[in-house]
C-alpha positions as CSV (number, residue, x, y, z in Angstrom):
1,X,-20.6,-2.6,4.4
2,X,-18.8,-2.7,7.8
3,X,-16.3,-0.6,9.1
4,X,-13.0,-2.2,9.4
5,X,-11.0,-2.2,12.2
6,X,-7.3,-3.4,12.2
7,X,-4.0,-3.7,14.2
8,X,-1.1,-2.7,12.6
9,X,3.1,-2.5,13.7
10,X,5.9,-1.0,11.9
11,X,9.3,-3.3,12.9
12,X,13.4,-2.5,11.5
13,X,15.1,-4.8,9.6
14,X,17.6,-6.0,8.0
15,X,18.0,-8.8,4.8
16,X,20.4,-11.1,5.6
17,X,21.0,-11.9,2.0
18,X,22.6,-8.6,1.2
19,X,22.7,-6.3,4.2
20,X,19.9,-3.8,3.0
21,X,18.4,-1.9,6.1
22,X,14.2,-1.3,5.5
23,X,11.0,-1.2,7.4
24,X,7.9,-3.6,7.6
25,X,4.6,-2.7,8.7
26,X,2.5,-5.1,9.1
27,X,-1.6,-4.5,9.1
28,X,-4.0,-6.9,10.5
29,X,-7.9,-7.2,10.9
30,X,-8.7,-6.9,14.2
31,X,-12.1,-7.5,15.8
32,X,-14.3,-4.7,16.5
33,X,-14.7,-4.1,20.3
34,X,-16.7,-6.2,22.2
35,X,-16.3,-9.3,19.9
36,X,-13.1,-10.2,20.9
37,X,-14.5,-13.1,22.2
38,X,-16.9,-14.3,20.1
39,X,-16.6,-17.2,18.5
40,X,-15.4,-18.0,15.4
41,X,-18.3,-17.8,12.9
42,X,-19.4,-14.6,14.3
43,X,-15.5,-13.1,14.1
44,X,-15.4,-14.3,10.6
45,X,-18.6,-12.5,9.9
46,X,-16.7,-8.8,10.0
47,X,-13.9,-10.0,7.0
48,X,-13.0,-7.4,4.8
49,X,-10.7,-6.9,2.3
50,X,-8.4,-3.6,2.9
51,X,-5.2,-1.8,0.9
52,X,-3.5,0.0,3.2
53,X,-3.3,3.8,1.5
54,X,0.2,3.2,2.6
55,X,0.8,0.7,0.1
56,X,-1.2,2.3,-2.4
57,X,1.4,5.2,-2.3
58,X,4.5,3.1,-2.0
59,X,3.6,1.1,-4.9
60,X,2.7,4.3,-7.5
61,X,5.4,6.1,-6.4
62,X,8.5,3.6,-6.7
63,X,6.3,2.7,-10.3
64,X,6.9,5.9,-11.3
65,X,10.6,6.5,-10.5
66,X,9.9,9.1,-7.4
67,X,13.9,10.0,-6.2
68,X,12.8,11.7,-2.9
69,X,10.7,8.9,-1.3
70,X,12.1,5.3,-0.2
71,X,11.3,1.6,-2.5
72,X,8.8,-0.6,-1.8
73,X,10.7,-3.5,-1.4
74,X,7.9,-6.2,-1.3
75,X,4.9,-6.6,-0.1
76,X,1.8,-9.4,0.1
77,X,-1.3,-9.1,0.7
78,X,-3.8,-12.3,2.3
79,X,-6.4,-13.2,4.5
80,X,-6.2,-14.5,8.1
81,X,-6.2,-18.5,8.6
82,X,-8.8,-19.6,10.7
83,X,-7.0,-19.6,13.9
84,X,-6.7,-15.3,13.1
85,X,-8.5,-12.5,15.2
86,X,-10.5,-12.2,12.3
87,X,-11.0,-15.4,10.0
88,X,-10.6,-14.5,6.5
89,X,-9.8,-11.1,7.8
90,X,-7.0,-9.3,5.7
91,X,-3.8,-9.1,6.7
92,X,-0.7,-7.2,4.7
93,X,3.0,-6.7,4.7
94,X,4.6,-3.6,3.6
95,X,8.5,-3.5,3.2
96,X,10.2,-0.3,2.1
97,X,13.9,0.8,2.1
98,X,15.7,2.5,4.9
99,X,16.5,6.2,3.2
100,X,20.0,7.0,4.3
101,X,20.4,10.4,6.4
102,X,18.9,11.8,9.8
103,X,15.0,12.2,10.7
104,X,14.8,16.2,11.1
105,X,12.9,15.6,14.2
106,X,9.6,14.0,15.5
107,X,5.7,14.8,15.0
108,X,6.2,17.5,17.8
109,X,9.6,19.2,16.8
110,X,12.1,19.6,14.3
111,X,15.0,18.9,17.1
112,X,17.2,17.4,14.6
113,X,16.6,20.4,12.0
114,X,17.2,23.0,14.8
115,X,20.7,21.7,15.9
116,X,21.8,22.0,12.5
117,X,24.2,24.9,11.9
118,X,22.9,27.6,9.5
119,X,24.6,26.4,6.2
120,X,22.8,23.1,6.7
121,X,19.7,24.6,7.5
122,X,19.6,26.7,4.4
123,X,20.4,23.2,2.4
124,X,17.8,21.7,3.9
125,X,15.2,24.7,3.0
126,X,16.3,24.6,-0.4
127,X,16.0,21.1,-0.9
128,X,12.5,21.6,1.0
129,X,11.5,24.1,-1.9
130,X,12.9,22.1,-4.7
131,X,11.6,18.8,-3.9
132,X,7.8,19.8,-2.0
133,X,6.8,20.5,-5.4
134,X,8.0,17.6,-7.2
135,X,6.3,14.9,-4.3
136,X,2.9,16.7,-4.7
137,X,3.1,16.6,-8.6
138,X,3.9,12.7,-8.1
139,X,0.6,12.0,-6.7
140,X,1.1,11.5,-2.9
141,X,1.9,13.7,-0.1
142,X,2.0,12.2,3.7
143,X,-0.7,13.2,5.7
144,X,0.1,15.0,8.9
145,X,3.3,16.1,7.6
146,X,5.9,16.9,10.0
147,X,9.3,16.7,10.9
148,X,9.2,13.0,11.3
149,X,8.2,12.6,7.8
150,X,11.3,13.9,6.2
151,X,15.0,12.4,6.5
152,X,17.9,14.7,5.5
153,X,21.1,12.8,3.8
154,X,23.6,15.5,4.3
155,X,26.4,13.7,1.9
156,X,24.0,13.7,-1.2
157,X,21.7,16.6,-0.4
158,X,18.6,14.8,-0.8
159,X,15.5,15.3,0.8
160,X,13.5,12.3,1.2
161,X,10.0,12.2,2.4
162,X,9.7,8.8,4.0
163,X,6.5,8.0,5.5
164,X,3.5,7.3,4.3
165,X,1.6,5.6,6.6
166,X,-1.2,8.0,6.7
167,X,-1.1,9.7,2.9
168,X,-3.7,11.1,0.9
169,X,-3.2,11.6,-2.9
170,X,-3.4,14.9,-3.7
């Protein structure tokens, strides 16, 4: 078995059907280094099939009703035509709803938490402490977790843990 190697980018958007705001994230096989330019055949050789653990986590939690994390939305996975990095390599799309509310910060700081005033704070912490238990008992928690991670809806109170790029289930 080889070890895969892949490119991946997350983009914004928008449907234009209906308005509704999400995120794609697109993974791709890439070749491994110093094969970029090999031919074809020997490109093709390093094909491997992949599930992003991204995926895995979107699809089990919006199959079993999780409130605090966004919908997956759609997603496909396929393999690379022959004009791809990697022929036959796999290639996936991953689109999940837009959570309404702020980002409390980024993977260094919780800048947006910290400008809070105190009442909000507290809200937060309480939905923090209500909800942390509930998104580990679902299954999946993102790894890394940090302030970019969670997105604070201040009109409903919720909570939502929203990325799971790089999960585990626990």
């Amino acid at each position: 078995m080889s070890i895969d190697s892949y490119a991946c980018v997350q983009l914004e958007c928008r449907n234009i059907t209906n308005g509704q705001e999400a995120f794609m994230r697109i993974y791709a096989q890439a070749p491994h280094a110093g094969c970029e330019h090999a031919d074809q055949v020997t490109r093709s050789r390093e094909a491997t099939e992949f599930t992003p653990p991204e995926l895995k986590a979107y699809k089990f939690l919006t199959e079993n009703g999780s409130e605090n994390t966004p919908l997956l939305l759609a997603y496909k996975q396929g393999s690379q035509d022959n004009t791809g990095p990697v022929p036959r390599g796999h290639i996936t799309w991953i689109v999940w709803e837009k959570v309404p509310g702020k980002c409390l910060g980024d993977f260094k700081a919780a800048s947006e938490y910290w400008d809070m005033d105190h009442h909000q704070r507290k809200l937060v912490r309480g939905a923090f402490l209500r909800e942390f238990p509930k998104a580990k008992k679902m299954g999946y928690f993102p790894e890394g977790a940090n302030p970019s991670n969670l997105v604070w809806d201040k009109n409903t109170r919720t909570l939502y843990a929203a990325s799971y790029f790089q999960s585990r289930q626990s």
